[in-house]
KEMAR-470547 format. One record per residue: x, y, z of N, C-alpha, C, CB in turn; residue number from 1. Coordinates in steps of 0.02 Angstrom, whole numbers, plus 32768, in hexadecimal, padded with zeros to 4 digits. Glycine has a CB too. Layout:
N
[[X Y Z] [X Y Z] [X Y Z] [X Y Z] NUM]
...
//
This chain:
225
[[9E86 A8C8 244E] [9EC8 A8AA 2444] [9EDD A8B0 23FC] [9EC8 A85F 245A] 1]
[[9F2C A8BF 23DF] [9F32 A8B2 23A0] [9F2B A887 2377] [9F52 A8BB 2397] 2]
[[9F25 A842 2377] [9F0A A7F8 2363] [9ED9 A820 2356] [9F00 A7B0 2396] 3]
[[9E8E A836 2375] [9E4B A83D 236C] [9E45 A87D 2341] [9E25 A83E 23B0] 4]
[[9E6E A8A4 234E] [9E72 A8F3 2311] [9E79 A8C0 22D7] [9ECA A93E 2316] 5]
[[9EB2 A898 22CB] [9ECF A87A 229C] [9E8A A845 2278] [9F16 A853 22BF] 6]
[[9E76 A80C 22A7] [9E22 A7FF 226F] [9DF9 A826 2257] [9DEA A7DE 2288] 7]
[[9DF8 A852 228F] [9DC2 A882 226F] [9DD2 A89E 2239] [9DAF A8B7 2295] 8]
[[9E1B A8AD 220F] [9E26 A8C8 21DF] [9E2F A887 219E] [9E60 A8F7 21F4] 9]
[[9E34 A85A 21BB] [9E38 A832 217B] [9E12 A80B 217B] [9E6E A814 216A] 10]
[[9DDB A7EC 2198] [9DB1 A7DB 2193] [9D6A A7EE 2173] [9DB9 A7D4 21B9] 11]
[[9D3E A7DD 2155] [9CFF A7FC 2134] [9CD0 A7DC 217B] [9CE7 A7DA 20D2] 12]
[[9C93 A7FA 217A] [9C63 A7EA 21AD] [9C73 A7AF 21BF] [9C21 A7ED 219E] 13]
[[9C4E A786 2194] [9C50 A72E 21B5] [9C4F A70F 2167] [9BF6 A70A 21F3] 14]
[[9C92 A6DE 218F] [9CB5 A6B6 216F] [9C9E A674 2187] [9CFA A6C4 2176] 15]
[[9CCB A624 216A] [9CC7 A5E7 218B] [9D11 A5E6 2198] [9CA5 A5A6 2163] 16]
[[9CFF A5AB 21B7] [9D4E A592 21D5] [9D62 A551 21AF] [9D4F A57C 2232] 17]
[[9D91 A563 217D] [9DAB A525 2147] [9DDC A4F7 2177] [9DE0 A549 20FA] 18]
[[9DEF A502 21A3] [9E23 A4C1 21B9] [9E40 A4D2 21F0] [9E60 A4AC 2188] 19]
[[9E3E A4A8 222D] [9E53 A492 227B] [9E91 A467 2266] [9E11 A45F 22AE] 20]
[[9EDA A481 226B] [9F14 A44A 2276] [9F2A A459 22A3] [9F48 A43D 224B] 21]
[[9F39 A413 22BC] [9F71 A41B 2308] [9FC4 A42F 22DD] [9F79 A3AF 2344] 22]
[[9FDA A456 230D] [A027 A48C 2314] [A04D A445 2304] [A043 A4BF 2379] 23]
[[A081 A456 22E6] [A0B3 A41D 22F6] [A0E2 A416 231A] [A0CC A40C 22D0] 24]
[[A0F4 A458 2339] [A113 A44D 2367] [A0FB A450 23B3] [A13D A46F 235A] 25]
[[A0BF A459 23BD] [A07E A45B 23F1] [A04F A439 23E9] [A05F A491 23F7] 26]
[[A04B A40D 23F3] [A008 A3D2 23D3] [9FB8 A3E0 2406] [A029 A363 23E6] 27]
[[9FC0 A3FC 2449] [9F95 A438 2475] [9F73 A470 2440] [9FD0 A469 24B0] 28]
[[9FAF A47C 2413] [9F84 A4C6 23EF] [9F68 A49A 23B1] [9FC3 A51B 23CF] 29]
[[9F3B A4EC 23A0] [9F0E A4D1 2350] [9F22 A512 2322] [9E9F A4C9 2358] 30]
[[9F3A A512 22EE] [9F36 A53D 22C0] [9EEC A52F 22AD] [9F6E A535 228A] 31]
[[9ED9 A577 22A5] [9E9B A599 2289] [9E94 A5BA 224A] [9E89 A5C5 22AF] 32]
[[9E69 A5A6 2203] [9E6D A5B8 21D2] [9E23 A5D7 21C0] [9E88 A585 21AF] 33]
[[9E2C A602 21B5] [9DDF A639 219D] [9DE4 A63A 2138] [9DF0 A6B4 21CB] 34]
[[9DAA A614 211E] [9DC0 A632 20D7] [9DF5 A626 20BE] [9DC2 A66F 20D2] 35]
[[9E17 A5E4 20E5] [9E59 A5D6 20B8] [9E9A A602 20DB] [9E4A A5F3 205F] 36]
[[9E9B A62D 211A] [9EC5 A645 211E] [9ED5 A642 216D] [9EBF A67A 20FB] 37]
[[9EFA A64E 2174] [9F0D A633 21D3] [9EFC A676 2202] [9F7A A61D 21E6] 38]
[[9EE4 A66D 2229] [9ECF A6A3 2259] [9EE0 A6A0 2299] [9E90 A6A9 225C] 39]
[[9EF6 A65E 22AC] [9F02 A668 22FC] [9F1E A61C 230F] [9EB0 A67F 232E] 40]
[[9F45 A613 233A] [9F6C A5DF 2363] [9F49 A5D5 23B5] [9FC1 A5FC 2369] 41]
[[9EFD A5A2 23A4] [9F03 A5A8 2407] [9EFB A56E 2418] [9EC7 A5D4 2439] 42]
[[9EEF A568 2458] [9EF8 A50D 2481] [9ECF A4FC 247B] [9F04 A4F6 24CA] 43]
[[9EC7 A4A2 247E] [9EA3 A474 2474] [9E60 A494 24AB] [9ECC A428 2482] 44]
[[9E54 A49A 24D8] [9E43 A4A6 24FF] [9E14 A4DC 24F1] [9E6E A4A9 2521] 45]
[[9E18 A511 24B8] [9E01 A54F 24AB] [9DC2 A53B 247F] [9E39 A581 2489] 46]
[[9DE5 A500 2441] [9DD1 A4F9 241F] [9D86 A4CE 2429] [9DFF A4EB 2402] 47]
[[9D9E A498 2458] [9D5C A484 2478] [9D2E A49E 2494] [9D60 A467 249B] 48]
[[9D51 A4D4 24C8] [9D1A A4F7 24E8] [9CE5 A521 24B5] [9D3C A529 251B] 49]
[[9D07 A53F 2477] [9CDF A55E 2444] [9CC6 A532 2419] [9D00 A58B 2422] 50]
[[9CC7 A4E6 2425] [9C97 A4B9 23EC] [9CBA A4C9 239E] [9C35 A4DB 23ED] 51]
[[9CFC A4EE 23A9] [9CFB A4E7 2352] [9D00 A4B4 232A] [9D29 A503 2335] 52]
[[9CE2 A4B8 22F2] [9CEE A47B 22C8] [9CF2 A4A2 226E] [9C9D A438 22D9] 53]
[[9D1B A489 2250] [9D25 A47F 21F7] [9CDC A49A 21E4] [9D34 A41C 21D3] 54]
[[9CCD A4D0 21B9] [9C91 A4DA 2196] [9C5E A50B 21CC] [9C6F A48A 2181] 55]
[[9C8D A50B 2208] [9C44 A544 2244] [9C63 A589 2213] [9C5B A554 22D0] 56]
[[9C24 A5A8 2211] [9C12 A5E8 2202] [9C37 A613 2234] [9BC8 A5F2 2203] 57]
[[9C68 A652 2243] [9C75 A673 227A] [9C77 A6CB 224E] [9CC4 A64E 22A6] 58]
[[9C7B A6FF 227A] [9C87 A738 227C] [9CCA A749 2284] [9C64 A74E 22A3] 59]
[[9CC1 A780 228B] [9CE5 A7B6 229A] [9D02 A7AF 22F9] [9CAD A7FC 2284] 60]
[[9CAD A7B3 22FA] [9C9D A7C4 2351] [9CB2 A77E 2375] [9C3A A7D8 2366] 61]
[[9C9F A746 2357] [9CB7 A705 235D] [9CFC A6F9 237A] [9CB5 A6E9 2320] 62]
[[9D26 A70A 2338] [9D64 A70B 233D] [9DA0 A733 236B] [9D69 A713 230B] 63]
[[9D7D A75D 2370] [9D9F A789 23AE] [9D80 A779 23E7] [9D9A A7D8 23A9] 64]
[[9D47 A757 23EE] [9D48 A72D 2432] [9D6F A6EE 244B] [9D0E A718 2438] 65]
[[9D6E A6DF 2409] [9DA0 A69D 2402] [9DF3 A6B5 242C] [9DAD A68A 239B] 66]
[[9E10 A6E2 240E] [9E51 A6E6 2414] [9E42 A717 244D] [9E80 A6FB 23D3] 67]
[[9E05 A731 2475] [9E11 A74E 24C6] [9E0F A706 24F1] [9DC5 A78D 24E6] 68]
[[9DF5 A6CB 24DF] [9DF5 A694 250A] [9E28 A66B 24FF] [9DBD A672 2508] 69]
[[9E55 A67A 24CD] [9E99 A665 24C8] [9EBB A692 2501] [9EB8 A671 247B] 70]
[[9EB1 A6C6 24F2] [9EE2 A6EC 251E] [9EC1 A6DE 2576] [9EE1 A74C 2500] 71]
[[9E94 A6E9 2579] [9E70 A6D1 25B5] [9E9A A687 25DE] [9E1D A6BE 2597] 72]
[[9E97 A657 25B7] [9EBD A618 25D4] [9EFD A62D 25CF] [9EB3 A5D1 25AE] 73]
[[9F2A A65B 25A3] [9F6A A64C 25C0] [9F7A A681 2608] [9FA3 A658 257F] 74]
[[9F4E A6B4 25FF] [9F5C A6D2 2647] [9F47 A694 2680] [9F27 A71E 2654] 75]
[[9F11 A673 2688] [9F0C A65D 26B9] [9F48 A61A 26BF] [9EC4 A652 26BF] 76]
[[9F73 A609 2682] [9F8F A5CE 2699] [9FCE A5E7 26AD] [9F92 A595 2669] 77]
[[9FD7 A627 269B] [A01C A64B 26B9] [A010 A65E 2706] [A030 A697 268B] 78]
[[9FC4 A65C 2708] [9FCF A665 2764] [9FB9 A61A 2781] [9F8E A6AF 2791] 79]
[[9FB4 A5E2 275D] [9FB4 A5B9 2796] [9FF4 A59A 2787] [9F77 A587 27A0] 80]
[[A02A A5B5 275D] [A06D A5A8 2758] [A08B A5C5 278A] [A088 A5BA 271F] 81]
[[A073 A607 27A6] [A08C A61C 27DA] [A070 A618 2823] [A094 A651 27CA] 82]
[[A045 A60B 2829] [A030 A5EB 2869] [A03A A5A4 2878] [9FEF A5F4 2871] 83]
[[A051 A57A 2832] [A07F A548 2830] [A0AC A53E 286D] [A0A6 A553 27F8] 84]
[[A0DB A55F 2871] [A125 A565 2896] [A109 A55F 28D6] [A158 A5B0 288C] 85]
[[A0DF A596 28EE] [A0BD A5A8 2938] [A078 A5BF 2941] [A0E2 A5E0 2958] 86]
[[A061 A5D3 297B] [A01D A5FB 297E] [A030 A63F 2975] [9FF3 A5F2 29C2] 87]
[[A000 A66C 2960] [A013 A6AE 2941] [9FCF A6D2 294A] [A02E A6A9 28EE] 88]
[[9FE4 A703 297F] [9FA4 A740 296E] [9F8C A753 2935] [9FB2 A77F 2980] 89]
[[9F45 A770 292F] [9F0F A77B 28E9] [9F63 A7B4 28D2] [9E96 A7B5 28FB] 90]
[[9F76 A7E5 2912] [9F8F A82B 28EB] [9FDF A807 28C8] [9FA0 A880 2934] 91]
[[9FEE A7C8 28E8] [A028 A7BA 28CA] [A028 A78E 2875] [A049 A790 2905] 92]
[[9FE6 A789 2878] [9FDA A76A 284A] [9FD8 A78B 2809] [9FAC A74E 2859] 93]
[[9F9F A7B5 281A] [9F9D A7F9 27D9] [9FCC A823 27E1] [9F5D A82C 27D7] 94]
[[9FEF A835 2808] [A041 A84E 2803] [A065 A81E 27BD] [A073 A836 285D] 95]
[[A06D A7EE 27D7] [A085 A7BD 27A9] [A05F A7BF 2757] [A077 A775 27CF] 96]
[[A036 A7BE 2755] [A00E A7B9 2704] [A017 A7FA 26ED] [9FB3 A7A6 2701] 97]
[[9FFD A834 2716] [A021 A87C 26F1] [A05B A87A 26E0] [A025 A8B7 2716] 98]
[[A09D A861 270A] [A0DC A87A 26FE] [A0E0 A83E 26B6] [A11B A875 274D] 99]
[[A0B9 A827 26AB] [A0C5 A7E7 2665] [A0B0 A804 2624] [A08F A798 266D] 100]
[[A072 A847 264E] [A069 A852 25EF] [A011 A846 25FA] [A0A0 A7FC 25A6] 101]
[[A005 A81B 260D] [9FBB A807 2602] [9F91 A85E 2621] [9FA3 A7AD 2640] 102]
[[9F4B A845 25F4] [9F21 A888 25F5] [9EFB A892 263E] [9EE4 A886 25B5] 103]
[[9F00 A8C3 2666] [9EE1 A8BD 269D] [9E96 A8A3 26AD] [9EE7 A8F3 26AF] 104]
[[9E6B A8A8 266B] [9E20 A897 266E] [9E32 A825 266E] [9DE7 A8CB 2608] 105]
[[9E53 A825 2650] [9E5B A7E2 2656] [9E6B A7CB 2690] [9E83 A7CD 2630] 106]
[[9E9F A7F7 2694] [9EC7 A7D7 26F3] [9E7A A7C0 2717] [9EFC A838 273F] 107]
[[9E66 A81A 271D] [9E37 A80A 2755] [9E02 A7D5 2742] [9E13 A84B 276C] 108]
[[9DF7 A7BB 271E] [9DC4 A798 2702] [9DE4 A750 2708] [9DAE A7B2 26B7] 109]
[[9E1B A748 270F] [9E57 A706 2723] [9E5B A6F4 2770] [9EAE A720 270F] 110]
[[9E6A A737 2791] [9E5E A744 27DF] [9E18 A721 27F7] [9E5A A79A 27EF] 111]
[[9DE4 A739 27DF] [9D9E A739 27F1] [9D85 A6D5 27E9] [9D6F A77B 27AE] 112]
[[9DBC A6C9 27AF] [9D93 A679 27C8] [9DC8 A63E 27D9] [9D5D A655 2780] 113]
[[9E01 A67A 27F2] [9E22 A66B 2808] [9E16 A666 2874] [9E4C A691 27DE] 114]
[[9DEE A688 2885] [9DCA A689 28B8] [9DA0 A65F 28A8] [9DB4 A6C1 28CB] 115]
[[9D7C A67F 2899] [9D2A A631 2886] [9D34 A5E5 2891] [9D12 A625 2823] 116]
[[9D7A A5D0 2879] [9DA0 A59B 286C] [9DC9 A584 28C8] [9DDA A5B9 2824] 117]
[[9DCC A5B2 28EA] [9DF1 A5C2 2922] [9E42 A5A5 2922] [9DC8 A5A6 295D] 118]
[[9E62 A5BE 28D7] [9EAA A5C4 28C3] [9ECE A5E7 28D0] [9EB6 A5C7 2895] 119]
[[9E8C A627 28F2] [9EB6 A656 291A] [9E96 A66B 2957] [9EC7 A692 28F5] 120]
[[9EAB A67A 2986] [9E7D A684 29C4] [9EA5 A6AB 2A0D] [9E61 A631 29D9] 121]
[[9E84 A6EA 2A12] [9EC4 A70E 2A19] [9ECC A707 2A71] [9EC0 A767 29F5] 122]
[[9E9D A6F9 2A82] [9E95 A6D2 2AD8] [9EAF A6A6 2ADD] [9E57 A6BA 2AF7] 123]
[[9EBA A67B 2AB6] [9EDC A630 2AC8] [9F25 A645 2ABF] [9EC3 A5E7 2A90] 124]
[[9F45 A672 2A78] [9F7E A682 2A76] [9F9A A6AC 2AA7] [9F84 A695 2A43] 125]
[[9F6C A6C6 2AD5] [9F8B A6EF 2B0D] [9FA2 A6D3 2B53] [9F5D A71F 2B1C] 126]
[[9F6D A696 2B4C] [9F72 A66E 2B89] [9FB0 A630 2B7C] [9F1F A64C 2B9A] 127]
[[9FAB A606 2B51] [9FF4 A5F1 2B3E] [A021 A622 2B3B] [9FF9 A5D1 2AFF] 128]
[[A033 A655 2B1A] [A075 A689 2B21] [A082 A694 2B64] [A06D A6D2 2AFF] 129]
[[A046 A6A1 2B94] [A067 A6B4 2BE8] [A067 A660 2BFC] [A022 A6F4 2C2D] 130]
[[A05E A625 2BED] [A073 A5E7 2C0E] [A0C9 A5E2 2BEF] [A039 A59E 2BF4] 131]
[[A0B7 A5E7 2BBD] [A110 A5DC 2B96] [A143 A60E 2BC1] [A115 A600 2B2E] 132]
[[A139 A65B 2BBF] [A15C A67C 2BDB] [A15C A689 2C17] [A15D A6A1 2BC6] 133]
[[A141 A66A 2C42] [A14F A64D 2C9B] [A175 A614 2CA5] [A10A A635 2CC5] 134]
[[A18A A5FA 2C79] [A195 A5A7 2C7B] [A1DF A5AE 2C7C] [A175 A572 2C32] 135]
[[A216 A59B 2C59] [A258 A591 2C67] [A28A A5C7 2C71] [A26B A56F 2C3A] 136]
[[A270 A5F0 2C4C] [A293 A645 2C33] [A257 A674 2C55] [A297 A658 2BC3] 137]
[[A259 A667 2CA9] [A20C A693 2CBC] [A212 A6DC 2CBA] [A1EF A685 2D0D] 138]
[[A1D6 A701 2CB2] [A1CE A738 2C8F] [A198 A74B 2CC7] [A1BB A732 2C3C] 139]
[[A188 A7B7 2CD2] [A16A A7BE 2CFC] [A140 A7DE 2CD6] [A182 A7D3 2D30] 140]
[[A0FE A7F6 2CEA] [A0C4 A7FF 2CEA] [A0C9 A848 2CB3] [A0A6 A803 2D3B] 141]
[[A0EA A865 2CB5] [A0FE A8AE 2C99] [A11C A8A3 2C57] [A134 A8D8 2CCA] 142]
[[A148 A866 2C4A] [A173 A85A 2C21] [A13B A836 2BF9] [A1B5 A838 2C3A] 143]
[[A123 A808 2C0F] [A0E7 A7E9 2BDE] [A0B5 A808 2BBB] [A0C2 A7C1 2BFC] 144]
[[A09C A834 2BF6] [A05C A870 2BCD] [A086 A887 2B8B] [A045 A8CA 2C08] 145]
[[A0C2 A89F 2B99] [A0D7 A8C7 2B65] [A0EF A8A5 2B1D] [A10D A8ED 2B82] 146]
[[A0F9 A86E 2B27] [A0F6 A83A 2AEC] [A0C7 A812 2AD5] [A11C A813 2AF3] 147]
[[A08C A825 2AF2] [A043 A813 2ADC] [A037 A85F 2ABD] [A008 A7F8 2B23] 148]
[[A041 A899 2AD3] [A020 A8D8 2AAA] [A046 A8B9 2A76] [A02E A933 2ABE] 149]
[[A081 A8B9 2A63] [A0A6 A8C7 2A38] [A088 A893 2A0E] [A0EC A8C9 2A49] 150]
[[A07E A859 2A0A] [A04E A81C 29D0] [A011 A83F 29CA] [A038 A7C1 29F1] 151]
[[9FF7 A87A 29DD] [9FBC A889 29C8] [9F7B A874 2A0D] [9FB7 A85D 297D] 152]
[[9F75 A854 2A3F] [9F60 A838 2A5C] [9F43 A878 2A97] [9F8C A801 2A65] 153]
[[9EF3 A86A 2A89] [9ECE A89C 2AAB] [9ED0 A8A1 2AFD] [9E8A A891 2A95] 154]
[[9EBF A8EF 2B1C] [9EDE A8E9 2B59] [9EAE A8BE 2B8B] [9EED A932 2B74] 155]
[[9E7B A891 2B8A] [9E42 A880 2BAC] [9E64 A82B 2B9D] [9DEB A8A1 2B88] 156]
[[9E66 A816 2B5C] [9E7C A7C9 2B68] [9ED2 A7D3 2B71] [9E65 A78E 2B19] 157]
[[9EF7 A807 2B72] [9F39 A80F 2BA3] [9F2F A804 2BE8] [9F57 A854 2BA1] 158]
[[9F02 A82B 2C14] [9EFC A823 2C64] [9ED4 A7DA 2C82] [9ECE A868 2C7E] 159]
[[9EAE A7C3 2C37] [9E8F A784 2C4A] [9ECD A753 2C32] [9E40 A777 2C24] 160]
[[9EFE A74D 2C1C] [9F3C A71C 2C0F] [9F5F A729 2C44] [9F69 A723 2BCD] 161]
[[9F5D A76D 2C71] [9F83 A76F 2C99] [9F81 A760 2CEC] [9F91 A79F 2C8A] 162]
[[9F2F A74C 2CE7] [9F0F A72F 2D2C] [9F2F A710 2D63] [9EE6 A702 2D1F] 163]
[[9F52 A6D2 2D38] [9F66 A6A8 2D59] [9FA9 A6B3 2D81] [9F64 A679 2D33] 164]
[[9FB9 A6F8 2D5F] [A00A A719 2D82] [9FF7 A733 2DAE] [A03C A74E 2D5E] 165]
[[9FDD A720 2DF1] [9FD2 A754 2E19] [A009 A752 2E4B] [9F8F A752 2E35] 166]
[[A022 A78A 2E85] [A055 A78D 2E91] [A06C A757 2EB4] [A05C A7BC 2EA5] 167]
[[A044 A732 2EC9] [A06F A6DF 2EFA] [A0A3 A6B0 2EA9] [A004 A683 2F27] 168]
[[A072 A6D2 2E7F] [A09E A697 2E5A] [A0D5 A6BC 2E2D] [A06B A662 2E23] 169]
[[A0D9 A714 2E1F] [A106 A735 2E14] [A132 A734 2E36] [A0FB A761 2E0D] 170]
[[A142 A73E 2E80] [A16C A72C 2EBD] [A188 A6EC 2E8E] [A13E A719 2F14] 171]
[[A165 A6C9 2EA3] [A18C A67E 2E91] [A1C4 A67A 2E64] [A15D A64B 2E71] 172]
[[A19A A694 2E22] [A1C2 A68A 2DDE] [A1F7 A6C9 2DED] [A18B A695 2D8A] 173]
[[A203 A6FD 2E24] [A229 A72F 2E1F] [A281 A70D 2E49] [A1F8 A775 2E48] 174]
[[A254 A6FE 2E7F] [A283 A6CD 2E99] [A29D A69F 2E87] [A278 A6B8 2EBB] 175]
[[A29D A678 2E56] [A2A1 A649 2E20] [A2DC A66B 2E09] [A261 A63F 2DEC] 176]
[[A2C3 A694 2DCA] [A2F2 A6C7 2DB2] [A334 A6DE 2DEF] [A2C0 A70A 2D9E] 177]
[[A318 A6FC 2E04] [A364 A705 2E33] [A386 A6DF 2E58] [A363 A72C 2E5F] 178]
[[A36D A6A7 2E7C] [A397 A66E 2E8D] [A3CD A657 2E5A] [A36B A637 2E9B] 179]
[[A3BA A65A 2E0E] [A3E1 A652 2DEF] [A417 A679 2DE5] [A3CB A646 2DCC] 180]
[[A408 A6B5 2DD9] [A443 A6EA 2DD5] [A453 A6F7 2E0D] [A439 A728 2DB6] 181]
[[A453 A6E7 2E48] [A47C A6F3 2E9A] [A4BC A6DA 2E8F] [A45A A6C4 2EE3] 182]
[[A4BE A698 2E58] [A4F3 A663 2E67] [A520 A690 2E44] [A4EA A610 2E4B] 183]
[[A513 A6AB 2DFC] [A543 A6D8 2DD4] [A562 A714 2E07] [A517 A6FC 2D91] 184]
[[A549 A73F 2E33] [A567 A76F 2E55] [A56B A75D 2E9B] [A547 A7AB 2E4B] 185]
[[A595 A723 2EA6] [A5A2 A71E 2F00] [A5EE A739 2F03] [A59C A6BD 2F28] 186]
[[A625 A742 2EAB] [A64F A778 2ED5] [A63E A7D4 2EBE] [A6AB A763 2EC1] 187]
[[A5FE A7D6 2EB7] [A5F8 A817 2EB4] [A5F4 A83F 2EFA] [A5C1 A822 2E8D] 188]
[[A5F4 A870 2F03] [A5E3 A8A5 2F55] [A593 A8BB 2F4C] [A61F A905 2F5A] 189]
[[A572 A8B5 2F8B] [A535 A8B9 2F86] [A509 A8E6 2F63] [A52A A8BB 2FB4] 190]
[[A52E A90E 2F4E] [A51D A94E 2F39] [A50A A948 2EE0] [A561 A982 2F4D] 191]
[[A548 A934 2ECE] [A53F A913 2E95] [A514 A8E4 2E78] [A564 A900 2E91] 192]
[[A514 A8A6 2EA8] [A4EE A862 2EA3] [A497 A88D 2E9B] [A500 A823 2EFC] 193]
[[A491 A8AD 2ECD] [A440 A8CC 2EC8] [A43B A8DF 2E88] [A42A A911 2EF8] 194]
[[A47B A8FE 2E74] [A452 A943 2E3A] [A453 A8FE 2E01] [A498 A9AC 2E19] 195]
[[A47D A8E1 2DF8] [A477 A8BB 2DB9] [A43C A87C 2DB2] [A4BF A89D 2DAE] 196]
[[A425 A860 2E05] [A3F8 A83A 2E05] [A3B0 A850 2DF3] [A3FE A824 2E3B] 197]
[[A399 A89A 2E14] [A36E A8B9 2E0C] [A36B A8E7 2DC6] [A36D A8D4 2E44] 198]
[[A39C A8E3 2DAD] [A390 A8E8 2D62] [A372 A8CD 2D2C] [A3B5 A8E9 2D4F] 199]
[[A3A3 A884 2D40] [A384 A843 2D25] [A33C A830 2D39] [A3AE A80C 2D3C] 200]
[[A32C A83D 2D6F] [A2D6 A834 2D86] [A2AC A870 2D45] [A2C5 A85B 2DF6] 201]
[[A2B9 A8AD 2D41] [A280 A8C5 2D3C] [A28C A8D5 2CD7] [A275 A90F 2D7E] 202]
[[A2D5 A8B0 2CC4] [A2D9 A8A8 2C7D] [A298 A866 2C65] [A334 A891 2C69] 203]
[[A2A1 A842 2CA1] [A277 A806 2C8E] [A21F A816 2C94] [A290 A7C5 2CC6] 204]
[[A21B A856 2CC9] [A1C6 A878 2CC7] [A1B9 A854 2CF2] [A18C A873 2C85] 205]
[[A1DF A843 2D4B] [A1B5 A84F 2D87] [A1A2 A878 2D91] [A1C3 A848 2DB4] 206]
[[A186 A895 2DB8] [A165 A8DB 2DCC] [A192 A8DC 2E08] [A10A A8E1 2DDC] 207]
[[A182 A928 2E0E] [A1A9 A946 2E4A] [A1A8 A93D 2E88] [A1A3 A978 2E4E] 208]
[[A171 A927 2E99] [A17B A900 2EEC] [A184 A8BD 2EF8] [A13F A908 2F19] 209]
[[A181 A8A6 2EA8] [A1A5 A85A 2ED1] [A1F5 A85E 2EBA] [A17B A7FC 2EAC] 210]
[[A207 A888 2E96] [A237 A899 2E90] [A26B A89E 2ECC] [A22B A8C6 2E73] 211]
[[A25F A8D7 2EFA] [A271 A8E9 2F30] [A269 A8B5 2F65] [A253 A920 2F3A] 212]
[[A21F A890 2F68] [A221 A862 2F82] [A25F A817 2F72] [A1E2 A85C 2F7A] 213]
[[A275 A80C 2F4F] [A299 A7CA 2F31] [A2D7 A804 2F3A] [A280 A79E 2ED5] 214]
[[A2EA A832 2F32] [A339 A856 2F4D] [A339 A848 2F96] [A344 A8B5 2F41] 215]
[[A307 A85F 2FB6] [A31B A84B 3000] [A334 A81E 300A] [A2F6 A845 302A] 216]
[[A2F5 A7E4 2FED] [A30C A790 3010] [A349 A77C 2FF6] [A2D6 A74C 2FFB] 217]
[[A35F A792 2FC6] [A3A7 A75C 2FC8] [A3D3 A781 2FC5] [A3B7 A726 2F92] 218]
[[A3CD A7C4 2FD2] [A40B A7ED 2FD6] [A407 A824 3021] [A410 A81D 2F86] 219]
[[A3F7 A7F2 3061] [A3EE A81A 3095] [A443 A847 30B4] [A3C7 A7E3 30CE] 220]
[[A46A A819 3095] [A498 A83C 30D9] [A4D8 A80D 30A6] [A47E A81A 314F] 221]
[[A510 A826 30A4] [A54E A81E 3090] [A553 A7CB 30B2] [A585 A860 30AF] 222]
[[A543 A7C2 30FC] [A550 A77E 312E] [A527 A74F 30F7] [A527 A780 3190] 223]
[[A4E2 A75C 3102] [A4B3 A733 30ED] [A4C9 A71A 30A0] [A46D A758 30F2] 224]
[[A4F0 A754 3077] [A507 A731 3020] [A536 A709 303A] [A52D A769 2FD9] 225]
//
């Protein structure tokens, strides 16, 4: 990192550390002084974990560990800022920290106890995403896979989130769906009403035979609409 090019050039081997002040406008951070001169801004939190104290002896090598475990905590608090909002696949996650800038060896090293921690867990996020997207705004089996690839979400815990869709309960949620839109086209001509209902089915990712199946049932015969 440039911070760590940067001690390494102005720093001599090993130095002490003349003075820990809290930021004034961050009372969380500590200004860091090497030899009388400031070297680094990190969180309370950093500082503890490294035991520093006034008069410790540090390096070179020290110090650029110091400011990778600075950088270390702010990647990870930018992703539980973002898993904040919602649950979020591992790939949506490090999507997110790359497009920020952070170094990929960190991400993954953010990711990793970020699992350990089970903050992220990409079975559970698959199995809530297909409960959410069956539920008010129902969605079919085709349409879901494809918005689980798309979060990154492997094809083995995709078909295991997708268990529970099996076709008695796709039917259901298909019919669902179209009962609703029957009411929008009762002055359409049958012809029409199919093509736009069965559009709407397979934009949403029923599959094709319950598709056909749910056109029959409520669109048998001009009498029957």
């Amino acid at each position: 990192m440039a911070g760590e090019e940067g001690l390494a050039q102005s720093q001599p081997e090993s130095s002490s550390i003349t003075a820990i002040e809290p930021q004034v406008r961050n009372r969380d951070r500590f200004n860091i002084f090497v030899d009388g001169e400031w070297v680094a801004g990190v969180h309370a939190e950093v500082v503890a974990v490294a035991g520093l104290r006034v008069g410790q002896a540090v390096t070179v090598t020290e110090l650029q560990d110091l400011m990778r475990a600075e950088e270390l905590r702010r990647v990870r608090e930018s992703a539980l800022h973002f898993l904040g909002y919602r649950a979020r696949s591992r790939v949506e996650v490090r999507r997110r920290l790359l497009q920020k800038g952070y170094d990929a060896e960190l991400v993954d090293e953010t990711l990793a106890a970020l699992d350990r921690n089970g903050l992220i867990n990409d079975a559970e996020f698959s199995q809530s995403w297909v409960r959410a997207r069956t539920g008010s705004k129902p969605m079919g089996p085709n349409r879901l896979a494809a918005e689980l690839r798309q979060k990154g979400i492997d094809r083995e815990l995709i078909d295991e989130a997708l268990l529970p869709v099996d076709q008695d309960v796709e039917m259901d949620l298909a019919l669902a769906v179209g009962r609703r839109k029957i009411e929008q086209l009762r002055d359409e001509d049958l012809r029409t009403a199919r093509r736009k209902l069965g559009s709407l089915l397979m934009r949403r990712g029923f599959t094709s035979e319950v598709c056909v199946k749910v056109l029959d049932i409520l669109l048998r015969s001009d009498e029957e609409r």
